[in-house]
Wavefront OBJ file of the C-alpha trace (Angstrom):
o trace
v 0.000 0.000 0.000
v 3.066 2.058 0.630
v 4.415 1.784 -2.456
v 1.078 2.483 -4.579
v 0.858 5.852 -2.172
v 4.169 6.698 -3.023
v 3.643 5.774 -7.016
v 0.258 7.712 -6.919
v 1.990 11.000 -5.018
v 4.642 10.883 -7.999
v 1.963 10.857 -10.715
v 0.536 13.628 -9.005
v 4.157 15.209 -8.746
v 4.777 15.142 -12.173
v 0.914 15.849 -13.560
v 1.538 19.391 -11.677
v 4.919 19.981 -13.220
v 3.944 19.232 -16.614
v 0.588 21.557 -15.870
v 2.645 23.874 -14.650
v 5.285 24.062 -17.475
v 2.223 24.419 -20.103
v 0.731 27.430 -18.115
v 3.950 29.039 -18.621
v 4.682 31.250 -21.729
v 6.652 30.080 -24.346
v 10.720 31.269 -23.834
v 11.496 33.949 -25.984
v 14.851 32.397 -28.950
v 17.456 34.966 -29.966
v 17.547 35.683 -32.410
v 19.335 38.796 -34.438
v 17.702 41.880 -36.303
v 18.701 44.803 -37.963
v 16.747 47.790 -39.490
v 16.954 50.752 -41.053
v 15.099 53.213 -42.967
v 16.191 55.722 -46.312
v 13.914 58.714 -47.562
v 12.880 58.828 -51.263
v 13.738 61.673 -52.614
v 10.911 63.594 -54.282
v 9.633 67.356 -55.798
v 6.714 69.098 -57.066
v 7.457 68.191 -60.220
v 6.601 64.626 -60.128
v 3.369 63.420 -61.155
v 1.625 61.651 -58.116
v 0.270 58.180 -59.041
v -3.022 56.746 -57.181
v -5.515 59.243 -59.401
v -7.456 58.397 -62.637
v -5.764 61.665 -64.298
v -2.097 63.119 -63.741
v -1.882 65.695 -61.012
v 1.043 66.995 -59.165
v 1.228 68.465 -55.682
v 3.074 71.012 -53.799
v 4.835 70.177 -50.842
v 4.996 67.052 -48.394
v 4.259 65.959 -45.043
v 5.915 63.257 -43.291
v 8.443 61.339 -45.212
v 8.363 58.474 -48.108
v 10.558 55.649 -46.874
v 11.767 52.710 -47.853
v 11.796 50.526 -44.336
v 14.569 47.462 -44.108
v 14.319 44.560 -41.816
v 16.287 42.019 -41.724
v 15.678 39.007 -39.300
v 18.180 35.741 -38.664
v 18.284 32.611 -36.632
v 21.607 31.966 -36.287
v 22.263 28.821 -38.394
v 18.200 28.502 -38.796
v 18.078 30.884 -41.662
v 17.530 34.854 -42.171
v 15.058 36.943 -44.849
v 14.581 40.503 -45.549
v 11.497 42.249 -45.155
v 11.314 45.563 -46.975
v 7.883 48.354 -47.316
v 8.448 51.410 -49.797
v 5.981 54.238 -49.401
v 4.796 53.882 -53.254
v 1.887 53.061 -54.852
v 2.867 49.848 -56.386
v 6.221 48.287 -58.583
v 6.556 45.930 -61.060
v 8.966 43.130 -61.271
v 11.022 44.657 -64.225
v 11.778 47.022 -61.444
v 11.876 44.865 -58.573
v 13.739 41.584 -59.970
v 17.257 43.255 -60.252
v 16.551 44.830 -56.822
v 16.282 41.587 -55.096
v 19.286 40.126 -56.768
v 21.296 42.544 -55.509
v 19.683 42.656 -52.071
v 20.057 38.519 -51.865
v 23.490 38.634 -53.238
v 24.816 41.454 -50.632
v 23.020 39.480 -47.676
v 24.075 36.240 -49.034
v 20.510 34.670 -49.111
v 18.229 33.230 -51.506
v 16.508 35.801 -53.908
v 13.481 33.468 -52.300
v 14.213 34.957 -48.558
v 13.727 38.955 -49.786
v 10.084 40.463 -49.315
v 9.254 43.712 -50.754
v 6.037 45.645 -50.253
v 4.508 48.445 -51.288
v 2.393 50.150 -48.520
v 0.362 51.570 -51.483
v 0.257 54.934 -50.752
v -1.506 57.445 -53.035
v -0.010 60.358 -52.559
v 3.803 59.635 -53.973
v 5.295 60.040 -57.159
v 4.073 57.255 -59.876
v 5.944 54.317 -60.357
v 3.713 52.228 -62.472
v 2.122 53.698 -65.597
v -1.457 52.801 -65.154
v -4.841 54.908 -65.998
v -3.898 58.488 -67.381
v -0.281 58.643 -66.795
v 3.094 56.829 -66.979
v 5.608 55.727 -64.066
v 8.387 58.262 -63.785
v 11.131 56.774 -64.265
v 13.705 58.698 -62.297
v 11.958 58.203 -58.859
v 11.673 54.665 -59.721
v 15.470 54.157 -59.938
v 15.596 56.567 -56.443
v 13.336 53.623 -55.132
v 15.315 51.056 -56.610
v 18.815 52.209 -54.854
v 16.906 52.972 -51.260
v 15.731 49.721 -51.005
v 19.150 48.330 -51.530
v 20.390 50.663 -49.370
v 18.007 50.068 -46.738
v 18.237 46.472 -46.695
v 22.503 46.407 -46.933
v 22.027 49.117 -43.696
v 19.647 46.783 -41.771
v 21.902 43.540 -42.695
v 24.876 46.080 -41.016
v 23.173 46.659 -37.829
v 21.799 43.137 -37.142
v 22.708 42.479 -33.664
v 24.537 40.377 -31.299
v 21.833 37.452 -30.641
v 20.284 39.311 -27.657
v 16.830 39.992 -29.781
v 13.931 38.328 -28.968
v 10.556 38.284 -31.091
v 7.596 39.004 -29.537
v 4.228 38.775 -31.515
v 0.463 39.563 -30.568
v -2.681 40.004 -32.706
v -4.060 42.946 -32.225
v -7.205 44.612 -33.907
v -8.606 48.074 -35.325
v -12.113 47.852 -36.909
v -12.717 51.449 -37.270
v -10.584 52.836 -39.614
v -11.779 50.814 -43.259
v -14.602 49.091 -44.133
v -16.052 47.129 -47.620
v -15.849 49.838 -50.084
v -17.958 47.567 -52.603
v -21.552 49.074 -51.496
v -24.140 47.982 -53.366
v -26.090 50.799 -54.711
v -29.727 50.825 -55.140
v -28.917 51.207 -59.013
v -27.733 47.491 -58.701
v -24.067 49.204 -59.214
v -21.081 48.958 -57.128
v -20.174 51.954 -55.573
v -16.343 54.040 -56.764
v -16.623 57.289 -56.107
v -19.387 59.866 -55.998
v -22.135 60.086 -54.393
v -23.736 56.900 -52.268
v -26.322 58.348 -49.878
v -28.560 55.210 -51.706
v -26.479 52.793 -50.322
v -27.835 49.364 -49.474
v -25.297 47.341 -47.592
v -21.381 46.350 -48.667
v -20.981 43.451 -50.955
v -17.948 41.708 -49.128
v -16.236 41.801 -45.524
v -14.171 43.578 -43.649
v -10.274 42.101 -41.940
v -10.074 44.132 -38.429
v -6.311 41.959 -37.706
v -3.802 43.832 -36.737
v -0.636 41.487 -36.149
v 2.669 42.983 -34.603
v 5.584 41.093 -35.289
v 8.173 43.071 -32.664
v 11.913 41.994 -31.907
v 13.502 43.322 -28.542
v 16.457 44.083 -27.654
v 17.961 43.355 -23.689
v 16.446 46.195 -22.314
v 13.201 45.137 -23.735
v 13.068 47.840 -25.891
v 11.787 47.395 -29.347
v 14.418 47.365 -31.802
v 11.900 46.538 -35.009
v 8.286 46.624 -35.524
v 6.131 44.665 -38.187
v 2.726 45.269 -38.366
v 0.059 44.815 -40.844
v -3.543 46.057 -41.413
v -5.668 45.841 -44.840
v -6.950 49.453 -45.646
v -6.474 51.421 -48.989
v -3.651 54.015 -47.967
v -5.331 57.210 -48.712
v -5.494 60.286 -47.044
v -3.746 63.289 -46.537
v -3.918 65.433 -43.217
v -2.615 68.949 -45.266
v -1.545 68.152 -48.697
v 1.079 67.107 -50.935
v 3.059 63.733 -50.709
v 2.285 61.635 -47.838
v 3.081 58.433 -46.609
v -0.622 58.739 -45.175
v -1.808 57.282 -42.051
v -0.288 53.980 -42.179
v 3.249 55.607 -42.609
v 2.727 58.358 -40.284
v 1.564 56.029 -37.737
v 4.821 54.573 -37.694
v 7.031 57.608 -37.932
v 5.504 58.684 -35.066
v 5.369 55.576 -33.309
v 9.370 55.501 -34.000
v 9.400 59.092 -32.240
v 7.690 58.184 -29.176
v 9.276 54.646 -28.645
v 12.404 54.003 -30.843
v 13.260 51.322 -32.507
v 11.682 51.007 -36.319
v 7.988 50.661 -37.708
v 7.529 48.632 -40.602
v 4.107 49.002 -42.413
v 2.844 45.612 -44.065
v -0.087 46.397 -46.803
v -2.865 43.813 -45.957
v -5.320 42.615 -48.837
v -7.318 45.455 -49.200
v -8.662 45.636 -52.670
v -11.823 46.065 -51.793
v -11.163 48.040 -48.143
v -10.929 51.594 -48.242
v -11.690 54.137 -45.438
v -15.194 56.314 -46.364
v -15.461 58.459 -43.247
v -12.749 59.455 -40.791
v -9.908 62.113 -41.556
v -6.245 61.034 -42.330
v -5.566 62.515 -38.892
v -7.983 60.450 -36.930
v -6.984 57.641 -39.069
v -3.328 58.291 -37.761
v -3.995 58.747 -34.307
v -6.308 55.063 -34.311
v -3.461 52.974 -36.336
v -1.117 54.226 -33.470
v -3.183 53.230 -30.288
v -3.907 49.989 -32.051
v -0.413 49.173 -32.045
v 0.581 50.483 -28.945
v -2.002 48.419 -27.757
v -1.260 45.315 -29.410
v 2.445 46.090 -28.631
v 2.046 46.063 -25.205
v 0.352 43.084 -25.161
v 3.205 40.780 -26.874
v 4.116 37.974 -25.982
v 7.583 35.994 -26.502
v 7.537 33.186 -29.216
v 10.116 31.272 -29.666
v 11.279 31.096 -33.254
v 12.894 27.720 -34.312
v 13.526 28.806 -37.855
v 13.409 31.463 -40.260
v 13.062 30.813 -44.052
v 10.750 31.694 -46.939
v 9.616 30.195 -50.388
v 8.694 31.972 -53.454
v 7.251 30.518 -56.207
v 6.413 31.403 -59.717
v 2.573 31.697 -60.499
v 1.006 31.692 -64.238
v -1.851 33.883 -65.257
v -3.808 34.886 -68.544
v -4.241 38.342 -69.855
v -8.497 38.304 -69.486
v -10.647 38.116 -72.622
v -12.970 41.423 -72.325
v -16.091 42.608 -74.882
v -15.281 45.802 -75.518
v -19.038 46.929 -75.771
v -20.392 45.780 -72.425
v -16.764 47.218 -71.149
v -17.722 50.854 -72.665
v -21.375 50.861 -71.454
v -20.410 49.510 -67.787
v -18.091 52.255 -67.311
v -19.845 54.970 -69.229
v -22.854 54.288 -67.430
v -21.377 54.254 -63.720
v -19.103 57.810 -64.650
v -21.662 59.759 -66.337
v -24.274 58.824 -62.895
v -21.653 59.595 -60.895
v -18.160 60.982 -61.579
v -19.827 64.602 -62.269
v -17.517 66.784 -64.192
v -14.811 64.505 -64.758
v -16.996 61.765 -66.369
v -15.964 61.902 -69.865
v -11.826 62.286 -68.761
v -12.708 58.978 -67.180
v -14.377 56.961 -69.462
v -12.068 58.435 -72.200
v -8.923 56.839 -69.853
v -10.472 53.357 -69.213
v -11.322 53.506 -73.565
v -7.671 53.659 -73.784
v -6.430 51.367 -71.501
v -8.584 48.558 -73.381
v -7.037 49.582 -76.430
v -3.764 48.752 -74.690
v -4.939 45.138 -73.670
v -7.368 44.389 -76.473
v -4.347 42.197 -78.503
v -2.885 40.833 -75.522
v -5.826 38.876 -74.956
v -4.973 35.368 -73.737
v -1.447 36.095 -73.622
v 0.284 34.180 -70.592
v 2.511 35.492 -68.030
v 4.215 34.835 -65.233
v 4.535 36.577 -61.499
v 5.112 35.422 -58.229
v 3.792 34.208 -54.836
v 5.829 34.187 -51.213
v 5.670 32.870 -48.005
v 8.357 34.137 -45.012
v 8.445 32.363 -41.826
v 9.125 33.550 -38.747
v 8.972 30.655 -36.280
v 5.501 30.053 -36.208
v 4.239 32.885 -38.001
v 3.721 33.268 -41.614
v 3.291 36.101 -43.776
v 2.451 35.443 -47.287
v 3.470 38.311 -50.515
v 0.678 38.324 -53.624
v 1.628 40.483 -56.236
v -1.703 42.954 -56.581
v -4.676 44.616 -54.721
v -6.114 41.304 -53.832
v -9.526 41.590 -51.932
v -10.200 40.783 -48.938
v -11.913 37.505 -48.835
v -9.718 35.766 -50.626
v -6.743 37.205 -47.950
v -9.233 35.964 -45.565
v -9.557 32.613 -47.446
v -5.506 32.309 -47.475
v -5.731 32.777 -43.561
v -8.290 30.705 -42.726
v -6.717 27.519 -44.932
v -2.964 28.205 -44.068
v -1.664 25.511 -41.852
v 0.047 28.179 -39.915
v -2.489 29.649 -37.024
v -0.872 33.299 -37.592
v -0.937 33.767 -41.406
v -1.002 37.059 -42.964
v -1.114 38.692 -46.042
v 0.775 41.206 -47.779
v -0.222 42.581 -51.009
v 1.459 43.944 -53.376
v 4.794 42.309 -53.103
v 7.308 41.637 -55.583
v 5.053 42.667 -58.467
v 2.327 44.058 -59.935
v -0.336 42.293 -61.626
v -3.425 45.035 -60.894
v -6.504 43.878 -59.179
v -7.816 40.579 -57.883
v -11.148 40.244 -57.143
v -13.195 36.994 -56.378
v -15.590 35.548 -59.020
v -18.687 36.884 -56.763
v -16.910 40.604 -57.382
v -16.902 40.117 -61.304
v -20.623 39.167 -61.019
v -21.121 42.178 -59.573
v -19.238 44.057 -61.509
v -17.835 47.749 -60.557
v -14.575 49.183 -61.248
v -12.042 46.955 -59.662
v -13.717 44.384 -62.336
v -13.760 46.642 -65.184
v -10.703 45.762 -67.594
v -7.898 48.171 -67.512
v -3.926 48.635 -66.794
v -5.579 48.139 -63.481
v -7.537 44.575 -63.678
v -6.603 42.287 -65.939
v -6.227 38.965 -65.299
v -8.669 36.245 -66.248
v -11.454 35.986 -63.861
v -10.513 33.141 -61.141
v -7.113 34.218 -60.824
v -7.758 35.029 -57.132
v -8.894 31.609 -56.345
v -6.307 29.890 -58.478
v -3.868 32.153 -56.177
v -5.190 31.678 -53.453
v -4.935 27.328 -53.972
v -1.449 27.792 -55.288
v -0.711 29.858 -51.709
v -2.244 27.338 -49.346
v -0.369 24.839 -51.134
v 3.023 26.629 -50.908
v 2.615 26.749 -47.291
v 1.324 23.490 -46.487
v 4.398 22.235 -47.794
v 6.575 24.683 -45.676
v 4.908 23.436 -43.489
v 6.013 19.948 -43.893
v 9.601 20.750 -44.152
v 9.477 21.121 -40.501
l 1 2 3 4 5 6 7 8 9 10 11 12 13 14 15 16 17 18 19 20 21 22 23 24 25 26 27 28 29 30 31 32 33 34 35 36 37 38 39 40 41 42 43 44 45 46 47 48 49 50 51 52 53 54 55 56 57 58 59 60 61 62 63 64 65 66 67 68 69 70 71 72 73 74 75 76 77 78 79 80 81 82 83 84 85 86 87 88 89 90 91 92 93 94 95 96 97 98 99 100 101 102 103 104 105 106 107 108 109 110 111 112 113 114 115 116 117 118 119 120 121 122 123 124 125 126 127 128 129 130 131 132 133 134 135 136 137 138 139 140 141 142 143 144 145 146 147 148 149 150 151 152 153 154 155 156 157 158 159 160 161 162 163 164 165 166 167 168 169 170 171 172 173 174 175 176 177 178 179 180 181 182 183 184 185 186 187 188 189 190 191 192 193 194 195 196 197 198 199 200 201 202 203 204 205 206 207 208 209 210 211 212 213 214 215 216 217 218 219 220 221 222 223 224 225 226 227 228 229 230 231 232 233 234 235 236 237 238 239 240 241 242 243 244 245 246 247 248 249 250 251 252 253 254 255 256 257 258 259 260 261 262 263 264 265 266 267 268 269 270 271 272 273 274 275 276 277 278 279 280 281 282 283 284 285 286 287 288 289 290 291 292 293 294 295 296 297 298 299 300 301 302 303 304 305 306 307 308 309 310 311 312 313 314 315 316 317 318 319 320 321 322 323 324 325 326 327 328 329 330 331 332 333 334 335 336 337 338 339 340 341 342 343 344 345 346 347 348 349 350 351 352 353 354 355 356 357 358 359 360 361 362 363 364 365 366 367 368 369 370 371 372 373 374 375 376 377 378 379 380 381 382 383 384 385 386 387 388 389 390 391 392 393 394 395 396 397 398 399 400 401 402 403 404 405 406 407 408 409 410 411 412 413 414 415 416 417 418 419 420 421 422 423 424 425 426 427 428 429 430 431 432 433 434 435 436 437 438 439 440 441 442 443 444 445 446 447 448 449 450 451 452
């Protein structure tokens, strides 16, 4: 009986260690990080991009960045995460960027991320709509992000960084921009006082990604929202809210703020000011920040992978009477400029129809948490769908990396038509690209997943 008592105290013993142990929070890895950030150089000469029509602006507030982070397991891998405060690039721009970047690092080409935080109020670096990419901001872009990410890959530390991640949330600042209008159109721009409800959802996530240093300090910040980036608080060229969040949030707690672009094709913000906007990203991530908890990161790698897609087949009537119809109801004044723009783009596309080409997809992993890179304005569901199929409980999405391939939307969106269906330098690609994307995503990381 002795021995049983002694047997069953053991058990007991070692049932309240092990309960104990899993109570406790994971132990933060060290791992090392550097970061660093270089101003793009811009003047009121430069044609903004993010309109239908050129403009140009005078003056700027805030500055356009391009933000370098580089992360590294020592002997478990290391990738480069970079945001540039630009509408969007292409790969002809991008591809010799990231050869350099992976050859000065000595990575893969696979293990370099670079996003743009899509921004509408910088210089143009895609010719799309009205205008054409200028070409000598592009190649200012070009050499900060090298810059940037041969800085950050000089100030990686000693091994005393440790990541901390939480997912936070701020479910004020966008909403579905796709209303349904009682015309049976979607809503762009104009009025919409006969709304009827939004045709799609909304992502409130907010993940921060931060790495500490000893002093528990932050020494880099990743976090990641899915909003349209537009909004000024004066005028001129702006980072907008997203970007001024995290200069500010730099100011106030040091370190550096990288700014992730979520899938937000169909996300924009209809009511608040760029200034309110500002002030709600920041408490978000405060909030969130303060909130982090160690993870401990066993590995750090990526995958990118090439993706095929068709050049859509369009009619060029129904084309011309969808967007006639929507501008002259409701783009006032500058109706016939606009129709007379998306005319022109189809002219563009009309003998590329069917032609193939190629982009690419990503996945970086940082222990346990995943953040995937689509090349476009991909909407919102399908991030969602790429989230809630990922293998990897923290999965998140950031669009418009590595390239350019204008927007995705889901087959319901083409149903419903609107403009981020209507055929143009800005949506092209045959109709269940998004889902095909999407499939070709989840597969990507279910077998990064495996290579555990």
């Amino acid at each position: 009986m002795r021995a049983r008592s002694c047997l069953a105290v053991a058990i007991a013993l070692v049932v309240s260690a092990l309960s104990a142990a899993a109570d406790q929070p994971p132990k933060p890895t060290a791992v090392r990080v550097g970061s660093a950030t270089v101003e793009l150089e811009a003047d009121d000469g430069m044609v903004i991009g993010g309109g239908i029509l050129p403009y140009k602006v005078k003056g700027q507030e805030g500055k356009l960045r391009a933000v370098a982070t580089v992360i590294e397991k020592p002997g478990a891998g290391k990738v480069c995460v970079v945001a540039c405060d630009v509408l969007m690039l292409n790969r002809d721009l991008l591809d010799p960027v990231t050869e350099e970047v992976a050859k000065a690092l000595k990575i893969p080409e696979a293990h370099v991320l670079i996003n743009c935080t899509h921004t509408h109020h910088a210089p143009t670096t895609v010719t799309i709509h009205g205008y054409e990419r200028d070409e000598l901001f592009c190649r200012r872009v070009q050499k900060a992000i090298v810059k940037g990410a041969k800085d950050a890959d000089a100030k990686l530390s000693a091994g005393d960084a440790t990541f901390h991640f939480r997912l936070g949330e701020e479910s004020s600042v966008g909403q579905n921009s796709r209303l349904l209008l009682k015309d049976n159109s979607i809503f762009w721009i104009g009025p919409r006082d006969d709304t009827v409800r939004p045709t799609g959802p909304f992502d409130p996530e907010l993940p921060v990604l931060a790495f500490r240093g000893a002093n528990d300090k932050p020494l880099a910040v990743l976090f990641n929202h899915s909003t349209h980036t537009i909004g000024v608080r004066t005028s001129g060229r702006s980072p907008s809210f997203y970007g001024l969040a995290a200069q500010e949030l730099e100011a106030e707690l040091g370190g550096t703020f990288l700014f992730l672009e979520g899938a937000s094709g169909s996300t924009h913000n209809l009511g608040s000011t760029a200034t309110e906007n500002t002030l709600r990203i920041k408490q978000a991530v405060k909030d969130a920040l303060e909130k982090t908890a160690p993870r401990p990161v066993a590995r750090v790698t990526a995958v990118k992978k090439p993706f095929a897609f068709k050049v859509r087949a369009f009619d060029e009537a129904k084309e011309e009477a969808a967007v006639s119809a929507y501008c002259k109801a409701r783009a006032g004044k500058q109706a016939e400029a606009y129709t007379d723009v998306f005319r022109a783009q189809r002219k563009v596309l009309a003998p590329k129809q069917g032609e193939e080409r190629t982009t690419v997809i990503q996945a970086v992993l940082i222990g346990d948490v995943a953040v995937v890179g689509v090349p476009a304005e991909f909407f919102t569901v399908l991030g969602q769908d790429i989230k809630r199929r990922s293998p990897f409980r923290y999965t998140y999405v950031a669009e418009l990396a590595n390239d350019y391939v204008g927007y995705l939307p889901d087959k319901k969106a083409f149903e419903l038509g609107g403009y981020q269906t209507w055929t143009g330098l800005h949506s092209f690609a045959e109709r269940d690209t998004g889902e095909r994307m999407v499939d070709a995503v989840v597969t990507m990381l279910e077998e990064l997943a495996k290579k555990q």
